[in-house]
VMD Tcl script that builds the backbone (N, CA, C; Angstrom):
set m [mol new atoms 516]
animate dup $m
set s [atomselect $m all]
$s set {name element resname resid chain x y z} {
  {N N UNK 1 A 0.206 36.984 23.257}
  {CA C UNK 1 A 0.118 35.534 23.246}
  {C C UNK 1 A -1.300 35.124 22.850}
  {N N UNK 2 A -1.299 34.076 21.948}
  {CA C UNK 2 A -2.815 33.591 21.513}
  {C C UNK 2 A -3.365 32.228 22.896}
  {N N UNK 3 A -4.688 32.655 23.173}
  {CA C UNK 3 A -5.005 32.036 23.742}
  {C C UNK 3 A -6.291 31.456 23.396}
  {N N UNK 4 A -6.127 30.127 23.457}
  {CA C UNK 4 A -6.564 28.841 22.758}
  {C C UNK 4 A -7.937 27.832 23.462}
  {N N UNK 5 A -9.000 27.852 23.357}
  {CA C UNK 5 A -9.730 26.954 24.030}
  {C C UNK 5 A -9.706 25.477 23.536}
  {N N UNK 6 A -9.777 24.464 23.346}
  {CA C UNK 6 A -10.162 23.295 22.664}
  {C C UNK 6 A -10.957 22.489 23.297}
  {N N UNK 7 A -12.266 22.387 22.804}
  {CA C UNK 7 A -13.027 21.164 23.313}
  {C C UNK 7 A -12.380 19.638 22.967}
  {N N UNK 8 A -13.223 19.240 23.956}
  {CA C UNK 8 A -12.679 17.290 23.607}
  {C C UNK 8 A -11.279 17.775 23.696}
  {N N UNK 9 A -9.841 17.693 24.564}
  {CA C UNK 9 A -9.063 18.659 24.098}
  {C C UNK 9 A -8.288 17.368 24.434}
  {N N UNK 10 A -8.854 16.524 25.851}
  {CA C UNK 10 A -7.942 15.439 26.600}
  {C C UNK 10 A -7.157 14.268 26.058}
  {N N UNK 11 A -7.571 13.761 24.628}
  {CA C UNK 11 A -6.805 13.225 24.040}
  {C C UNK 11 A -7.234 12.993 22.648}
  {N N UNK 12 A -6.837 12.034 21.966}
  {CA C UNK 12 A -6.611 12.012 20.297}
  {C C UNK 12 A -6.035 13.165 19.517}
  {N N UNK 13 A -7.032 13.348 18.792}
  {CA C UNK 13 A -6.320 14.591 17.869}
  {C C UNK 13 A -6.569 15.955 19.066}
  {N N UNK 14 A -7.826 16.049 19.853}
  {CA C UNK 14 A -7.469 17.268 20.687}
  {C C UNK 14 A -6.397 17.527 21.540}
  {N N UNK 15 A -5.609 16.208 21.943}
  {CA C UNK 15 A -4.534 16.402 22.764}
  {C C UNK 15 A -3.866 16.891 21.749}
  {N N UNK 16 A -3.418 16.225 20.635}
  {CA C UNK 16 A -2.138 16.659 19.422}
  {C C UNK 16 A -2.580 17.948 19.122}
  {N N UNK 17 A -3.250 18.544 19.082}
  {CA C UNK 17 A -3.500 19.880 18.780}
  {C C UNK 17 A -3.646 20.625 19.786}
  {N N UNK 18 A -3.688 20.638 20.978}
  {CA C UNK 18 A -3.172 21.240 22.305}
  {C C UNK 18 A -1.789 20.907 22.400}
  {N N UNK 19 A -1.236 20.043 22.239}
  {CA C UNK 19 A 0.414 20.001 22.578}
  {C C UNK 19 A 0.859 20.884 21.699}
  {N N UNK 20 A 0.929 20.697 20.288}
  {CA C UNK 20 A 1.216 21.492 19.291}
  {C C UNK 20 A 1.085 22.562 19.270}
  {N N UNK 21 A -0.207 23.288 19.907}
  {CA C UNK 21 A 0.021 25.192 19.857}
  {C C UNK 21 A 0.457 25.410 21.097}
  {N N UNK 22 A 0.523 24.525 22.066}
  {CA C UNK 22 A 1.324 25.033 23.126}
  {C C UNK 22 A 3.020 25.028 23.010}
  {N N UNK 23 A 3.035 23.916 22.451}
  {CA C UNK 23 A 4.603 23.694 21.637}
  {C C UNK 23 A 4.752 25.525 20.862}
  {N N UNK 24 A 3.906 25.747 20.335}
  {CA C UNK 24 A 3.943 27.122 19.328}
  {C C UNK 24 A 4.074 28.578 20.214}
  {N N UNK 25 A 3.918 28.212 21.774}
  {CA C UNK 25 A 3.684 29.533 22.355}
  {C C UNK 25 A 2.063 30.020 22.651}
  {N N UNK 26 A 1.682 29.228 22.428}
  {CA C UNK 26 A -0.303 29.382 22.903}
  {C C UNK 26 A -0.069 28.891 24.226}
  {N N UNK 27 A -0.952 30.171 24.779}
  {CA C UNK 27 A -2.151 29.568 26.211}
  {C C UNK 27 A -3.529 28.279 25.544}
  {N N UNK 28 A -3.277 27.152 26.369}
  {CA C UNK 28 A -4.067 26.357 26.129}
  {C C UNK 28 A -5.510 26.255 27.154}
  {N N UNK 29 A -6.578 26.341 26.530}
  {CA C UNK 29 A -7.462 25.762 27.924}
  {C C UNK 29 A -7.769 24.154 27.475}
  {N N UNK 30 A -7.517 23.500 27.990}
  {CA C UNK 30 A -8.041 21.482 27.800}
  {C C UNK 30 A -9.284 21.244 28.080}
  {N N UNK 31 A -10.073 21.154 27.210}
  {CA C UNK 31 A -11.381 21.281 27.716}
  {C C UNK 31 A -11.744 19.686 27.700}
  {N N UNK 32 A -12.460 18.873 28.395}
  {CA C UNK 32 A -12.974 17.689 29.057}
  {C C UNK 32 A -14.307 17.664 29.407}
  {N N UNK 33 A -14.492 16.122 29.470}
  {CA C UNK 33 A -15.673 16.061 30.317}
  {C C UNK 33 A -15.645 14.506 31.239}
  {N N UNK 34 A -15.438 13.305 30.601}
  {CA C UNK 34 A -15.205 11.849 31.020}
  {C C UNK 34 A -13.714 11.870 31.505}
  {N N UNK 35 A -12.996 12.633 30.748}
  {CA C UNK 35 A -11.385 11.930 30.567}
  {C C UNK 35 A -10.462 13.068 31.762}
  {N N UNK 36 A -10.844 12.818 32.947}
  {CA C UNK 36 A -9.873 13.927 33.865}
  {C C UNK 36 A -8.758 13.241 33.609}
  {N N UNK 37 A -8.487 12.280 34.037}
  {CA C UNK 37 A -6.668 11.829 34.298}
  {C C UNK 37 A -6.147 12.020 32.617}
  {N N UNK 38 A -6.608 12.262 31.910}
  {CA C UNK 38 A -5.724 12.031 30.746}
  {C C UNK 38 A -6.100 13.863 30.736}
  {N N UNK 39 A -6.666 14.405 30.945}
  {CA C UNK 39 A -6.757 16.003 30.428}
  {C C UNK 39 A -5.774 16.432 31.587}
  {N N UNK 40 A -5.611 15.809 32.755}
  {CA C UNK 40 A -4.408 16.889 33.652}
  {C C UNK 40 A -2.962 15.928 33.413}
  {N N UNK 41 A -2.945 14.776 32.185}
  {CA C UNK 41 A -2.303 14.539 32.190}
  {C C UNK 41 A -1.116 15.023 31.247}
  {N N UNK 42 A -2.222 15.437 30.473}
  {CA C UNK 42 A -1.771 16.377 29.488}
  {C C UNK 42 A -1.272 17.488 30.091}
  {N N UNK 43 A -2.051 18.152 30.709}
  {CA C UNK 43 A -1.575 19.588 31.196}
  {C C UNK 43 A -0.307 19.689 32.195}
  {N N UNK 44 A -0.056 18.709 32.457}
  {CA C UNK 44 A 1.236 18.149 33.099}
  {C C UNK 44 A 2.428 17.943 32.113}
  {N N UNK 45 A 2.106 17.784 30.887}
  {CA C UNK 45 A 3.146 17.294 30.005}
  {C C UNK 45 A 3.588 18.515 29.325}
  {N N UNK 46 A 2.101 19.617 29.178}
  {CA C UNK 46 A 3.050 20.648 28.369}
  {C C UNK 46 A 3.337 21.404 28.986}
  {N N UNK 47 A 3.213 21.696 30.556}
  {CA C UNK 47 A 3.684 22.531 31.651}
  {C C UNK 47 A 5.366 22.268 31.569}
  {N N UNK 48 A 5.303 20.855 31.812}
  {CA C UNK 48 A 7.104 19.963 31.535}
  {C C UNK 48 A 7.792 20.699 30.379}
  {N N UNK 49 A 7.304 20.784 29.149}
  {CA C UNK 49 A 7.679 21.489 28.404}
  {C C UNK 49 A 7.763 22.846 27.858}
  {N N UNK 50 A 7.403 23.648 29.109}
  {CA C UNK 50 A 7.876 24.706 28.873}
  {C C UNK 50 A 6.477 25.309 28.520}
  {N N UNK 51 A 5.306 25.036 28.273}
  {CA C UNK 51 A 3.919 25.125 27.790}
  {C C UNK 51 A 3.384 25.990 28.988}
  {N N UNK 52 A 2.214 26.558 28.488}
  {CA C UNK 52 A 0.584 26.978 30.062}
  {C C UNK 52 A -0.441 26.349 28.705}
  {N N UNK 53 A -0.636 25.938 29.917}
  {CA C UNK 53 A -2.400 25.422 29.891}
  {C C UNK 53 A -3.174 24.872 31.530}
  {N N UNK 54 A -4.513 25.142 30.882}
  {CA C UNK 54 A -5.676 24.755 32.422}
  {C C UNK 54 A -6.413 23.673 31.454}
  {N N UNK 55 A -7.324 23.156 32.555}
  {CA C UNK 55 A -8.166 22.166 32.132}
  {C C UNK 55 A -9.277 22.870 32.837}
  {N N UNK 56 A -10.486 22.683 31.752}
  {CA C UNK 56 A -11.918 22.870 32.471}
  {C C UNK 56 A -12.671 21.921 32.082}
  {N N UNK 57 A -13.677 21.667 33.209}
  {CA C UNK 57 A -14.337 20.634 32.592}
  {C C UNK 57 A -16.247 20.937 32.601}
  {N N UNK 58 A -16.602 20.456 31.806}
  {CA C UNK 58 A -17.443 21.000 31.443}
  {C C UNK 58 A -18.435 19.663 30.551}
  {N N UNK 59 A -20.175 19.508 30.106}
  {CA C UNK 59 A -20.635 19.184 29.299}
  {C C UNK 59 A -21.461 19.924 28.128}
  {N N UNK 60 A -20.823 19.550 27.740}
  {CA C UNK 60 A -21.651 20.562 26.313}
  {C C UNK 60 A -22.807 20.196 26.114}
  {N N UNK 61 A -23.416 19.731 26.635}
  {CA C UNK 61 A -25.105 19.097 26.168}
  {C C UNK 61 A -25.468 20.331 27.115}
  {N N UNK 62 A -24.863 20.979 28.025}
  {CA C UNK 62 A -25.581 21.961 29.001}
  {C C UNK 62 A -25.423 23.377 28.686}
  {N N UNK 63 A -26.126 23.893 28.451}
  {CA C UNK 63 A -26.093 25.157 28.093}
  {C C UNK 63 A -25.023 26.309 28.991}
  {N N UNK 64 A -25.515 25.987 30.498}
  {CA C UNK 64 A -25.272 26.385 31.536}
  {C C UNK 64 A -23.801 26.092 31.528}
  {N N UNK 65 A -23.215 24.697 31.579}
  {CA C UNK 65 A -21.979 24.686 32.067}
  {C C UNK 65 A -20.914 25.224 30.426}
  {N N UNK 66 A -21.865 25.259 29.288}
  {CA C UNK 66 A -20.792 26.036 28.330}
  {C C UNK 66 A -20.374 27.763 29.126}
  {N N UNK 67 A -22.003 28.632 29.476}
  {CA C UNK 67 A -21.701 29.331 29.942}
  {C C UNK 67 A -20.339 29.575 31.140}
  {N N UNK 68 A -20.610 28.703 31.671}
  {CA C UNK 68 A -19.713 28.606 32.853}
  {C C UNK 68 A -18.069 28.638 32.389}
  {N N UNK 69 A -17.979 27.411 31.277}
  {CA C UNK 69 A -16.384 28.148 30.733}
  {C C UNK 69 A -16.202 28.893 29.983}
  {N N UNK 70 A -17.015 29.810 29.807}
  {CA C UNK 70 A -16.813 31.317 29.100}
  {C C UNK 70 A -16.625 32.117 30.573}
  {N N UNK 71 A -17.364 32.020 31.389}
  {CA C UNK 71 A -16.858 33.109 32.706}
  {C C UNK 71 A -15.572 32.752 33.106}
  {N N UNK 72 A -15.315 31.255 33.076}
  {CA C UNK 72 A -13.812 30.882 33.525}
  {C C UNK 72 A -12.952 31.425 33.224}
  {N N UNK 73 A -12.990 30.938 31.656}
  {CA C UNK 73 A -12.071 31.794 30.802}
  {C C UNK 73 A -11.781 33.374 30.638}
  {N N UNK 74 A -12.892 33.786 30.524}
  {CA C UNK 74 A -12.833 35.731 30.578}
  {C C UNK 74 A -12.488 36.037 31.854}
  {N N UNK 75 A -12.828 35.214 32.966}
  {CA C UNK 75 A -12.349 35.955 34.816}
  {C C UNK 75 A -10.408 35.450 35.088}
  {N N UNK 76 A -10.286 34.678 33.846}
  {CA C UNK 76 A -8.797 34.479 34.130}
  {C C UNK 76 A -7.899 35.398 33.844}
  {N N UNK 77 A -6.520 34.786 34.548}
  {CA C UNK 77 A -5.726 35.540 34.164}
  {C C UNK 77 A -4.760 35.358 32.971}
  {N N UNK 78 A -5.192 34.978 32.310}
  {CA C UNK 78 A -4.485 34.244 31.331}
  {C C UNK 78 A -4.517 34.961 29.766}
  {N N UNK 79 A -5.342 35.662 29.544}
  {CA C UNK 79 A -5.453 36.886 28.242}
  {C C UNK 79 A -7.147 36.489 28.075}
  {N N UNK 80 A -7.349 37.362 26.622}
  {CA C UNK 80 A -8.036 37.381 26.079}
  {C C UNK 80 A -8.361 35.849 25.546}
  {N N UNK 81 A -9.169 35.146 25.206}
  {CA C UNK 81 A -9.447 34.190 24.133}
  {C C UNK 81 A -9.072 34.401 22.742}
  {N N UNK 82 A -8.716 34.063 22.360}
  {CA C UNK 82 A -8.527 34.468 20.631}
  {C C UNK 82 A -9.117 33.490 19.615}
  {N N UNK 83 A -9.354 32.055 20.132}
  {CA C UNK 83 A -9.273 31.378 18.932}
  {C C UNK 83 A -9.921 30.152 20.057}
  {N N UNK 84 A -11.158 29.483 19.248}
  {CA C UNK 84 A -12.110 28.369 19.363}
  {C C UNK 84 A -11.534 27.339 18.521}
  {N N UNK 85 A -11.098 26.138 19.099}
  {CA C UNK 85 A -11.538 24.758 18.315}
  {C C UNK 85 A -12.728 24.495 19.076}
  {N N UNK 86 A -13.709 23.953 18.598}
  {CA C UNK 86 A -14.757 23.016 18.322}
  {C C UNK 86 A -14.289 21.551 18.277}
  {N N UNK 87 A -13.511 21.111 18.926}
  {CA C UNK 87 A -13.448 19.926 18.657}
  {C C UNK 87 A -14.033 18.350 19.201}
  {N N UNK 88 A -14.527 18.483 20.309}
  {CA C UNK 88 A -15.264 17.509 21.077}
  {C C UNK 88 A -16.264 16.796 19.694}
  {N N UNK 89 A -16.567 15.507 19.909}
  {CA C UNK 89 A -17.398 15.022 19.399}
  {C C UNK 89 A -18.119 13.749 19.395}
  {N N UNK 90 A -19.316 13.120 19.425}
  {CA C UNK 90 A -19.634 11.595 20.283}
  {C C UNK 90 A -20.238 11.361 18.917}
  {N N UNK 91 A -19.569 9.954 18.818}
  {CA C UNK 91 A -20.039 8.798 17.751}
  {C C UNK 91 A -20.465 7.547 18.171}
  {N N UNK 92 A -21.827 7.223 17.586}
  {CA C UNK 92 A -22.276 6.369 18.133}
  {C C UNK 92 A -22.726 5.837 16.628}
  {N N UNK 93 A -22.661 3.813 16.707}
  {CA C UNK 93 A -23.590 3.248 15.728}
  {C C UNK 93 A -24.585 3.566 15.995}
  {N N UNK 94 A -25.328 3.255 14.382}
  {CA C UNK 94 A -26.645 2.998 14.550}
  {C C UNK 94 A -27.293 4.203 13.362}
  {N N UNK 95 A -28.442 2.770 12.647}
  {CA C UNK 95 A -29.105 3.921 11.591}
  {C C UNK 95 A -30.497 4.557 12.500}
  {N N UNK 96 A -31.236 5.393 11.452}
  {CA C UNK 96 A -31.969 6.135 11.709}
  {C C UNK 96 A -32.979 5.487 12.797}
  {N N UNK 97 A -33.743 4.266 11.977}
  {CA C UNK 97 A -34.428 3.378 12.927}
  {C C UNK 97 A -34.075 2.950 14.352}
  {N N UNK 98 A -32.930 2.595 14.263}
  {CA C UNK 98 A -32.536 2.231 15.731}
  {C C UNK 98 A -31.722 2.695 16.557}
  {N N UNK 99 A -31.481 4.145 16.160}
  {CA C UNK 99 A -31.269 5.251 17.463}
  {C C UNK 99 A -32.230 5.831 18.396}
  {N N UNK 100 A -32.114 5.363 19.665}
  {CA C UNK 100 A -32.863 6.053 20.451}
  {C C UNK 100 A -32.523 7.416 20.385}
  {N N UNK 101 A -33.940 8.101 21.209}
  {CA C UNK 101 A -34.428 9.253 21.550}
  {C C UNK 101 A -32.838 10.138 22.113}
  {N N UNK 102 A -32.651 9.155 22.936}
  {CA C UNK 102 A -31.525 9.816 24.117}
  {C C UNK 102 A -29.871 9.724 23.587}
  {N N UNK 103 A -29.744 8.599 22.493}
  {CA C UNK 103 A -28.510 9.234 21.763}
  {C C UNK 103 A -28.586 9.873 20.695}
  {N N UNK 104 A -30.057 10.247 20.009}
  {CA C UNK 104 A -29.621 11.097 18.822}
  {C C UNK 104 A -29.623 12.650 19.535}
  {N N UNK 105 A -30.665 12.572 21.009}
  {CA C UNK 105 A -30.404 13.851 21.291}
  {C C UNK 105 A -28.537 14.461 22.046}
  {N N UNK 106 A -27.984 13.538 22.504}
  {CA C UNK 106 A -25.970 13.553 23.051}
  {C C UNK 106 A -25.837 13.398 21.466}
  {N N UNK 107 A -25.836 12.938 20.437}
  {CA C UNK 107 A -25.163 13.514 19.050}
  {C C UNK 107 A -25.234 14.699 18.941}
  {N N UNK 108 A -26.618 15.032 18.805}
  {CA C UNK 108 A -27.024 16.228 18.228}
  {C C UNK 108 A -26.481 17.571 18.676}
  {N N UNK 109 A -26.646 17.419 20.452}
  {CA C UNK 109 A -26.492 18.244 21.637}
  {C C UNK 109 A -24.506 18.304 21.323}
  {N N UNK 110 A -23.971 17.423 21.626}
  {CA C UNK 110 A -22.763 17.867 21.720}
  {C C UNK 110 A -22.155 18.115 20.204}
  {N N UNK 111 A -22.595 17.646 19.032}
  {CA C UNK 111 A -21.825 17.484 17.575}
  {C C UNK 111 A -22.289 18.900 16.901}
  {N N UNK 112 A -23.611 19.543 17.411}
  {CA C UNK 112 A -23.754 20.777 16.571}
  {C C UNK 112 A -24.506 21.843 17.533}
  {N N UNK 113 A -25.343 21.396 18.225}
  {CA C UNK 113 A -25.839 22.324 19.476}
  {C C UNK 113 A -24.645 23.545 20.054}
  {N N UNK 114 A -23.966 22.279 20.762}
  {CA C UNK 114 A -22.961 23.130 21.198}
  {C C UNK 114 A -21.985 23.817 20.390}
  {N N UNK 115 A -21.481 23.559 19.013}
  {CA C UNK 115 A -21.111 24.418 18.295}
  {C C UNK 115 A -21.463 25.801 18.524}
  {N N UNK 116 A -22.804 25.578 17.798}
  {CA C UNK 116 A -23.476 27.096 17.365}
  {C C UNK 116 A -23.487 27.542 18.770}
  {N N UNK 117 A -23.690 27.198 20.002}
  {CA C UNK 117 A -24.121 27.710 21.440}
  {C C UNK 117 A -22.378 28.713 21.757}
  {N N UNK 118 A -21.815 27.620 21.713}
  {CA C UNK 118 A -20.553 28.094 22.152}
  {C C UNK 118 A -19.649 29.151 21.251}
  {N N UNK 119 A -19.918 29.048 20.190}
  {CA C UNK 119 A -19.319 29.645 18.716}
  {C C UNK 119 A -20.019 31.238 19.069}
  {N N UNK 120 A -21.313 31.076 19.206}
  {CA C UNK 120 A -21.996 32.189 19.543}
  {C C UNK 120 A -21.302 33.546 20.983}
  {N N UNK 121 A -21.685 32.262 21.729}
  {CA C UNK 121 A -21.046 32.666 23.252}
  {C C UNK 121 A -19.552 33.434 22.839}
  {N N UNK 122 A -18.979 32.556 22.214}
  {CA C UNK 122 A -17.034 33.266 22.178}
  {C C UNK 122 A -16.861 34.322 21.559}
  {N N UNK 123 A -18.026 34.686 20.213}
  {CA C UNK 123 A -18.087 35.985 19.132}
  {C C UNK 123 A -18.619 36.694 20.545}
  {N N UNK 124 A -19.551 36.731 21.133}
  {CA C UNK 124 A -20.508 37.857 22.210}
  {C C UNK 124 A -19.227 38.276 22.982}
  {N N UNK 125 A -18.539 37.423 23.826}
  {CA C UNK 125 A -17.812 37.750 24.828}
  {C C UNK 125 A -16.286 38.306 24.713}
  {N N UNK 126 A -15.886 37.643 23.666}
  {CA C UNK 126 A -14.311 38.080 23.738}
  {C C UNK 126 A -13.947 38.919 21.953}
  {N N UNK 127 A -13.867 39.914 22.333}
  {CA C UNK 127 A -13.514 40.885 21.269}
  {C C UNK 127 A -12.623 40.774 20.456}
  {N N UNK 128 A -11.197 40.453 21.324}
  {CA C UNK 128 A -10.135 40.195 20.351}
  {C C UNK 128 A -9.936 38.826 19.829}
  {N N UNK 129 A -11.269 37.912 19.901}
  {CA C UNK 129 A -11.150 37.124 18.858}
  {C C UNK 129 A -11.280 36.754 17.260}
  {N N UNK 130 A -10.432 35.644 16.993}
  {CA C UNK 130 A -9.795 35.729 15.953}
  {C C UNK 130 A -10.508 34.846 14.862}
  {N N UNK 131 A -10.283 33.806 15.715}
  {CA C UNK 131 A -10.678 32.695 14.708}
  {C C UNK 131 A -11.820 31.330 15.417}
  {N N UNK 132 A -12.824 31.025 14.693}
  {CA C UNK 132 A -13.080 29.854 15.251}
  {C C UNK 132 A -12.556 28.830 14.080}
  {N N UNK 133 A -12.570 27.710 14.754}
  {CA C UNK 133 A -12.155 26.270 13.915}
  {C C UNK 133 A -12.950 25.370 14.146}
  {N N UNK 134 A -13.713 24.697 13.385}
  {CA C UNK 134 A -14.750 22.996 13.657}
  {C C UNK 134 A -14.161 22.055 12.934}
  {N N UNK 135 A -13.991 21.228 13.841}
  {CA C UNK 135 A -13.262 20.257 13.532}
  {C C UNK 135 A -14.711 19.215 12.815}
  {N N UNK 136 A -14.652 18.834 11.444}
  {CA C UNK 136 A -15.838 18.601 10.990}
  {C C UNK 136 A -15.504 16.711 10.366}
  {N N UNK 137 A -15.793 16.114 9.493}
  {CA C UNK 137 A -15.533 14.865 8.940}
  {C C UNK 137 A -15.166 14.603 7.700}
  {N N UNK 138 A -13.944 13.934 7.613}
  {CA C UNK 138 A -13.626 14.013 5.851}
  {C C UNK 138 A -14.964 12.953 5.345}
  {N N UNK 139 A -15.753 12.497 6.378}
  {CA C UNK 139 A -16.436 11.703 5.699}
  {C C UNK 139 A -17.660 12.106 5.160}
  {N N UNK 140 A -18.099 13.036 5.507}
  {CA C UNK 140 A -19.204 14.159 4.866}
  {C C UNK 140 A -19.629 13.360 3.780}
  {N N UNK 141 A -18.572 13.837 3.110}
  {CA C UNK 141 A -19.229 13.884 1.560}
  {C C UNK 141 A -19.948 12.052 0.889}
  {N N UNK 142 A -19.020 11.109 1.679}
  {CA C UNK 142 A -19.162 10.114 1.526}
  {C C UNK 142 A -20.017 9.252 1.801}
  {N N UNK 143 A -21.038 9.691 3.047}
  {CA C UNK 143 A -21.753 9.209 4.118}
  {C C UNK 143 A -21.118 8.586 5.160}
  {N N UNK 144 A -22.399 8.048 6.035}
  {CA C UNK 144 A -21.508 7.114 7.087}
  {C C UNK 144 A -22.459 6.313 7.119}
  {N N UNK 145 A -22.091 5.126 6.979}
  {CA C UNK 145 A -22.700 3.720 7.002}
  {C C UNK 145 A -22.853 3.473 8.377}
  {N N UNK 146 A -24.076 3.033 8.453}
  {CA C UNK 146 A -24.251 2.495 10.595}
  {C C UNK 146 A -23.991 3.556 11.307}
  {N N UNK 147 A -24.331 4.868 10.663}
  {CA C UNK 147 A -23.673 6.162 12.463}
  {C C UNK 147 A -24.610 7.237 11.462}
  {N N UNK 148 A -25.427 7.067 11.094}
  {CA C UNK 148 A -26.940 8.205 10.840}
  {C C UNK 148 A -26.519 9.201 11.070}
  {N N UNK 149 A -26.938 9.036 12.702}
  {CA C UNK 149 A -26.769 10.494 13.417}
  {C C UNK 149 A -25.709 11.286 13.691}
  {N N UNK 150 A -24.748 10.629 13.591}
  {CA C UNK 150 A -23.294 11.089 13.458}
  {C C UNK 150 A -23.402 11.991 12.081}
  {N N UNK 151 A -23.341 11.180 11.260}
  {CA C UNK 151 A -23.126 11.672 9.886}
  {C C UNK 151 A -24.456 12.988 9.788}
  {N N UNK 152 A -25.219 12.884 10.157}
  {CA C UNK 152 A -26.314 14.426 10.070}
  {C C UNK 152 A -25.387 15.051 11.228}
  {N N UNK 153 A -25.210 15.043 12.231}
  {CA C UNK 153 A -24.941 16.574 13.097}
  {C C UNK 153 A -23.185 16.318 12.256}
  {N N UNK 154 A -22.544 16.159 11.706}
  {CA C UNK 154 A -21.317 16.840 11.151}
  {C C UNK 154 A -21.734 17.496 9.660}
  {N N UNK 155 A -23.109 16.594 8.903}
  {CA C UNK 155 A -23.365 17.301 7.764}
  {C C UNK 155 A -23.674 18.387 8.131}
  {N N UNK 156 A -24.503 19.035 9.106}
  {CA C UNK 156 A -25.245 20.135 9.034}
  {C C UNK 156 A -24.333 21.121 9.861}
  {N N UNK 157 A -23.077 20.899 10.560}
  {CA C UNK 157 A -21.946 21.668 10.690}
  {C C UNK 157 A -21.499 22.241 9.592}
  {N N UNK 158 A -21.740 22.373 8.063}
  {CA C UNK 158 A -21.360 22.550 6.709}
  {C C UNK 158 A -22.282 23.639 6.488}
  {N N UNK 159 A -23.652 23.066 6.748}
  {CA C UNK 159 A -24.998 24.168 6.787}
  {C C UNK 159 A -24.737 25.370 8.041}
  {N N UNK 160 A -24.372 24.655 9.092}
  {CA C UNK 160 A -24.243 25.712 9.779}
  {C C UNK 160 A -23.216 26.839 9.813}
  {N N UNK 161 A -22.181 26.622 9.180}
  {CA C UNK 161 A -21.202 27.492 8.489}
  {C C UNK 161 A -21.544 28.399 7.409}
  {N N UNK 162 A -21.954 27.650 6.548}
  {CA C UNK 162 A -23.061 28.414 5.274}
  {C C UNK 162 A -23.895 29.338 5.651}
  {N N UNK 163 A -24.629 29.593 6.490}
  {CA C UNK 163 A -25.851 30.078 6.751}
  {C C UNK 163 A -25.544 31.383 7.197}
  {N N UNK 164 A -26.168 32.945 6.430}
  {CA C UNK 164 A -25.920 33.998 6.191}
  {C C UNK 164 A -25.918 34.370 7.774}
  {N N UNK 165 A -26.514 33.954 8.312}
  {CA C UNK 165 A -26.928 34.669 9.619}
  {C C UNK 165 A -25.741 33.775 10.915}
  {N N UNK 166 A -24.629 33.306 10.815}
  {CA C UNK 166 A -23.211 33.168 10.604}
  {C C UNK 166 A -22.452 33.850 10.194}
  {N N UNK 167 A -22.301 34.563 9.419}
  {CA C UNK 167 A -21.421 35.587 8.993}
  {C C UNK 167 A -20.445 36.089 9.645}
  {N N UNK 168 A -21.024 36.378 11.106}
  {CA C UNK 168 A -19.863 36.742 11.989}
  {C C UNK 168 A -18.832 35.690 12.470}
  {N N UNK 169 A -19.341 34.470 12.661}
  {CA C UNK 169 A -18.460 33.484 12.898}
  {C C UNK 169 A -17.336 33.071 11.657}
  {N N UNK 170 A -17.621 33.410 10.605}
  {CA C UNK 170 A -17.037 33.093 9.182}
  {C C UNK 170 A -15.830 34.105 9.471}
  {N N UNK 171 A -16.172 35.302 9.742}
  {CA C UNK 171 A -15.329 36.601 9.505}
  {C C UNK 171 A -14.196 36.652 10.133}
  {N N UNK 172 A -13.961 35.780 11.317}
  {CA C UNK 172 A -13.175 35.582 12.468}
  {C C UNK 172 A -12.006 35.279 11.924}
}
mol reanalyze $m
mol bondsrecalc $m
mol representation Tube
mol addrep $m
């Protein structure tokens, strides 16, 4: 059985993509941080259907508590990890000039920090993994008008894929 982490997992597209591989026969983990009632609400819905999944909750701006759902996950009983979405992500207006200090660092921290932190962490720890996935922006290429900092930590999710010394995360 493939077993599935997803950040941001509690709703939008991370819920639809947790229902869906659990719909498929995946172990889900729901990963959260603001949204408890909607992440065990979920995990309630695909239990109903015949689904497993847990919820952990966790902030990705913390180094520490990423660590923490990597021990969760590896001390469970639930398999191996196989496969990372990356999907959590905080958008905020605002151009270069008038982003504070403290939201370009929650862009930065949760939109690409924790990528590479956690991406890292899942290649170190779990062997029989497979695949990571980043959930990135069709708007890349286009810019983003009024969201700066948004639009740099998903551009440089592109760089950070690129970058030779990645390789192992590519290979997955």
């Amino acid at each position: 059985m493939e077993t599935v982490l997803i950040t941001g997992a509690a709703r939008r597209l991370g819920g639809m993509i947790a229902e869906n591989l659990a719909g498929s026969g995946c172990f889900v983990w729901i990963h959260y941080l603001n949204h408890e009632e909607e992440a065990f609400a979920l995990q309630k819905r695909i239990r109903e259907s015949g689904g497993q999944a847990e919820c952990v909750k966790a902030d990705l701006t913390n180094t520490d508590q990423i660590d923490q759902i990597v021990r969760v996950v590896k001390e469970s009983r639930h398999g191996e990890l196989t496969t990372l979405i990356n999907n959590a992500s905080v958008i905020m207006k605002g151009t270069l000039g008038d982003t504070s200090a403290d939201h370009w660092d929650r862009m930065m921290n949760t939109n690409l920090k924790a990528v590479w932190y956690l991406s890292t962490r899942f290649v170190e720890s779990f062997p029989a993994a497979k695949r990571i996935i980043t959930i990135g922006d069709a708007s890349v290429s286009k810019g983003f008008a009024g969201h700066a900092v948004y639009g740099l930590s998903k551009y440089a999710l592109k760089y950070l894929r690129s970058e030779e010394h990645t390789s192992e995360l590519q290979s997955l």
